[in-house]
C-alpha positions in Angstrom: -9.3 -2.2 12.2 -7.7 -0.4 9.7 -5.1 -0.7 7.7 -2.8 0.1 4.6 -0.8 -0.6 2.0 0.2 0.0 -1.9 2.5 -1.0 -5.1 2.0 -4.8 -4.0 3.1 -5.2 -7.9 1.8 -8.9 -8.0 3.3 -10.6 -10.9 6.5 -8.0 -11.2 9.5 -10.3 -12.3 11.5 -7.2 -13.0 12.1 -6.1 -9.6 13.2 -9.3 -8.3 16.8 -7.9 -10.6 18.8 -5.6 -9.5 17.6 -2.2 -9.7 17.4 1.0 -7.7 14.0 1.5 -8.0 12.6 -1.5 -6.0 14.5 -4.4 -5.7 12.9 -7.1 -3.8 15.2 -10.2 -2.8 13.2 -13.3 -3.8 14.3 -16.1 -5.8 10.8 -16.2 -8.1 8.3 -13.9 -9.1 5.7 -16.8 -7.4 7.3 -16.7 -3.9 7.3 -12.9 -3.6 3.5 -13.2 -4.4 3.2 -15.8 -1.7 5.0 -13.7 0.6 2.6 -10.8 0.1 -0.7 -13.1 0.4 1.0 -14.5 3.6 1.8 -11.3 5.4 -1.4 -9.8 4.3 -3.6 -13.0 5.5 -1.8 -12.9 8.7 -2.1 -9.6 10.2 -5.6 -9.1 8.5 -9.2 -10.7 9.6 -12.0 -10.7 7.6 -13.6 -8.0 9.4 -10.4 -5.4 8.8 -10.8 -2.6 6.1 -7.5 -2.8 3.9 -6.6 0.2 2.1 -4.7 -0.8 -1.0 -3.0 3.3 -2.6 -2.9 1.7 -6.0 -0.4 -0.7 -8.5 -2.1 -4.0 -7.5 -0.2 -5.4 -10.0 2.2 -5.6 -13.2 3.7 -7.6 -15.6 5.3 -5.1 -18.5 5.3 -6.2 -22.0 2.5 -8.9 -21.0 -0.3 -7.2 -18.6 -2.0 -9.6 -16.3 -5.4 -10.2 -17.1 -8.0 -8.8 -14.8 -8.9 -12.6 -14.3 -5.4 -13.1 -13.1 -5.1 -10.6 -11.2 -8.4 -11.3 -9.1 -6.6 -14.6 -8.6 -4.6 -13.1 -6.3 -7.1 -10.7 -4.1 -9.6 -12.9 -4.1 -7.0 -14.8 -1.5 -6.8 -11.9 0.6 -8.2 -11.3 3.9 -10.5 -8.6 4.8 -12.4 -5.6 3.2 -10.8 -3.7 0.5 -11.0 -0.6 -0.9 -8.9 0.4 -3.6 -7.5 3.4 -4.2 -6.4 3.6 -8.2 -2.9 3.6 -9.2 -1.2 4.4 -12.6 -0.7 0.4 -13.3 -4.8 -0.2 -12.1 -7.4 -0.3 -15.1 -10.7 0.8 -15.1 -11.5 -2.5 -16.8 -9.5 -4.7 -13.5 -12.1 -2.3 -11.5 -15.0 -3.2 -13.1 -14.0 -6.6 -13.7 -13.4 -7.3 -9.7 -16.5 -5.1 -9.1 -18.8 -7.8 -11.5 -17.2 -10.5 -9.1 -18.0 -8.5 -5.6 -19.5 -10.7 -3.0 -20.8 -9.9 0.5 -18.4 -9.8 3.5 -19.9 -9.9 7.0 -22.6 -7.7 5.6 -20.5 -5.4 3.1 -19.3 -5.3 0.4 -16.2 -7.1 -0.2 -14.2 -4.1 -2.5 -14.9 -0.9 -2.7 -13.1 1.5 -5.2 -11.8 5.1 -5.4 -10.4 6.8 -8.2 -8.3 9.5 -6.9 -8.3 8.8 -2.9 -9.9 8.6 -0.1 -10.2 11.1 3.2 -10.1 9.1 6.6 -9.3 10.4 10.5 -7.6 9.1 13.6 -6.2 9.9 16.2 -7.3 13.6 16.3 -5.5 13.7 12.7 -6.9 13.9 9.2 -4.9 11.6 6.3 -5.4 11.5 2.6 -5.1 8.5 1.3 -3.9 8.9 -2.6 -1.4 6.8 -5.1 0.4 9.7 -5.9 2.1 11.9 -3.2 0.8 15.0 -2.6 2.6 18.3 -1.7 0.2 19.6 1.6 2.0 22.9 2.4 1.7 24.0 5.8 -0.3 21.8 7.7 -1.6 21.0 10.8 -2.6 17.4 11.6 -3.2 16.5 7.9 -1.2 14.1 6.5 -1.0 12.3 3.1 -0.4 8.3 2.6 0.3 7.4 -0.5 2.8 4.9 -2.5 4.0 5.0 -6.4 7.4 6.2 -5.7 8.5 2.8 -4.0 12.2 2.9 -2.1 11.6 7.0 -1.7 9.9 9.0 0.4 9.2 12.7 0.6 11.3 15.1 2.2 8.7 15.8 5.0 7.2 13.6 7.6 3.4 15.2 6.7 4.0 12.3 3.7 4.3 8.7 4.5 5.2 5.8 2.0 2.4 2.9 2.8 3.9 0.8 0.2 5.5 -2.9 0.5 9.0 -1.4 -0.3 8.5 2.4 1.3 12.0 3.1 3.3 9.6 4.5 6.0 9.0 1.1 7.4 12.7 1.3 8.0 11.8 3.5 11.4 9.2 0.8 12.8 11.0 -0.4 15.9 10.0 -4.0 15.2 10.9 -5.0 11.5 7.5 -6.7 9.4 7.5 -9.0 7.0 7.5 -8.1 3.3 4.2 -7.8 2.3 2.6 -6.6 5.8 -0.3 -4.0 5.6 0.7 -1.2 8.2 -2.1 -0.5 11.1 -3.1 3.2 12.5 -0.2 3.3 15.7 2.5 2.0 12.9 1.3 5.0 10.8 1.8 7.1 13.6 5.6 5.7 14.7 6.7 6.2 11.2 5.8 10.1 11.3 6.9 10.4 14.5 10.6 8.6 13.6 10.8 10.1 10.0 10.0 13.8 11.9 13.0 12.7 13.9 15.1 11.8 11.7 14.5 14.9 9.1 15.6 17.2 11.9 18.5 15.2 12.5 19.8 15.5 9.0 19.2 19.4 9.3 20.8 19.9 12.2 23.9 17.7 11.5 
């Protein structure tokens, strides 16, 4: 199975302060990690694919380490393919890619530097960091992350990322940290489509 996620932001102290860009309510930098290795590990198997749209992590004024930050995948569940965010080095990349290992007969990360094209559901979704603007489509629909509590105006975009406010139209609340699966994608586009035309109409 597939699923998907971005701006997991391991190591980001200053969004556990208030702020309006993504605040996230934990009481230590090291429990909302946890929380994000626990969700993850939960929901995914080792024979998933996880899509991870970029900003594994962040620590401003004091990068993490590529060493560090492996720390933290290398406790993750499942196949990962990682779509590069603005936050993502090419030297974490390569520095993960020298550590690669063999999953259940593939390769445990795989690595994209501007995104990814996948299909389900009779639908085609690009899977990028940054948002894209599609125009008038037709069953083409962009994931993405980077803008964290925001979304798009249009429900052709969906936020896959730990703090996207389109997770808000899930019928069943996750846990902080959850990678979203294919029919989760789908009920967010669905609800945020419903939701658009109710704030036109009202």
């Amino acid at each position: 199975m597939n699923y998907y996620i971005a701006d997991t932001h391991f190591f980001h102290k200053e969004l556990l302060e208030p702020n309006d860009f993504a605040p996230r309510h934990f009481d230590s930098v090291q429990a909302m990690d946890q929380q994000m290795i626990t969700a993850w590990n939960a929901r995914v198997s080792d024979k998933d694919v996880v899509y991870h749209l970029g900003d594994i992590a962040l620590r401003p004024g004091n990068f993490p380490k590529p060493p560090e930050v492996y720390e933290q995948i290398e406790q993750l569940n499942g196949h990962i393919v990682f779509i590069k965010g603005n936050h993502d080095a090419h030297e974490l990349f390569k520095y993960i890619n020298t550590h690669n290992f063999e999953l259940l007969g593939q390769a445990k990360y795989r690595f994209e530097d501007v995104g990814a094209l996948i299909k389900f559901d009779h639908a085609q979704y690009y899977l990028t960091h940054y948002p894209l603007f599609l125009g008038i489509a037709t069953q083409i629909y962009n994931l993405h992350g980077h803008i964290h509590h925001n979304m798009m105006p249009t429900a052709l975009n969906i936020n896959v990322g730990v703090d996207a406010p389109e997770r808000d139209f899930l019928a069943h609340k996750l846990p902080f940290g959850t990678p979203l699966k294919d029919s989760e994608i789908e009920e967010m586009a669905h609800q945020k489509q419903i939701w658009l035309d109710q704030q036109k109409n009202s």
